[in-house]
Phi, psi and omega in degrees: 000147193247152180327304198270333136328296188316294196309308163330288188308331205244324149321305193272344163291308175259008157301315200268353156275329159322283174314346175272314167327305189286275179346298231273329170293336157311320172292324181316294181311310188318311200292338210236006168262056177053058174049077182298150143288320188274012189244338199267324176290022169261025178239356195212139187339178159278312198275358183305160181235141175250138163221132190217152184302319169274341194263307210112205192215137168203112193248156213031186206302325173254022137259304155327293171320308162311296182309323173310289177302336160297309201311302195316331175261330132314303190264140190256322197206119161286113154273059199292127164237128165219130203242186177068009213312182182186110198227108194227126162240139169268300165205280187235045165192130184232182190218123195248165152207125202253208146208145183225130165248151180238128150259135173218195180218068168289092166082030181067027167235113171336107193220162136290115151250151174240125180230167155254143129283127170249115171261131148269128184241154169224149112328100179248169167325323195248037147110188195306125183267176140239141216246354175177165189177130193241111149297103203232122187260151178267321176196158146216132181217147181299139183269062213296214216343028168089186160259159178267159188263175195332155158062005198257084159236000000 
């Protein structure tokens, strides 16, 4: 391989963990625009799967979707931060893996969640996908004296 393979290869390493940042932040955004349900199935394979140990497993887009949309209904408000990434890509398929804090409102009761995430990602035409994402909550705990509302500080 030549000097210039190399750097191309190395080039092309961080094109593609950058774009997965961005997806992963797109999904952030998605979560905290009310679950969109119509917004999400446009981040993850057709055949993708979201799963989470407390929620279930549902694959593909109109599962997904579904699922979304309870969310969408449950949840008044979200903040998703997600830190640590850990990002190994193999030629058109990565493996991600994150940790996330929340202030939500579930179901009118104020909470902290802390979860991990495990991602798969592919490469599709029209750029990176999730080919599966696994949820694992770490803690969830009561937010006591509520959130302030919007815009209040």
């Amino acid at each position: 391989m030549t000097d210039l393979q190399r750097l191309l290869a190395r080039l092309t390493l961080l094109e593609d963990r950058e774009a997965i940042r961005d997806l992963k932040a797109l999904y952030c955004d998605i979560c905290d625009d009310s679950h969109n349900p119509d917004r999400i199935t446009g981040i993850f394979a057709e055949d993708g799967v979201w799963e989470s140990d407390r929620h279930g497993r549902f694959v593909g887009h109109d599962a997904i979707r579904a699922q979304f949309a309870r969310f969408s209904k449950a949840i008044r408000f979200s903040q998703h931060m997600v830190t640590n990434p850990v990002i190994t890509v193999s030629g058109d398929t990565a493996t991600g893996r994150w940790y996330f804090l929340a202030p939500m409102d579930f179901r009118g009761e104020p909470r902290w969640s802390f979860v991990r995430y495990d991602d798969a990602y592919v490469r599709l035409a029209d750029g990176w996908k999730f080919q599966h994402t696994h949820v694992t909550l770490r803690m969830d705990a009561p937010h006591l004296g509520g959130w302030p509302a919007a815009g209040g500080a």
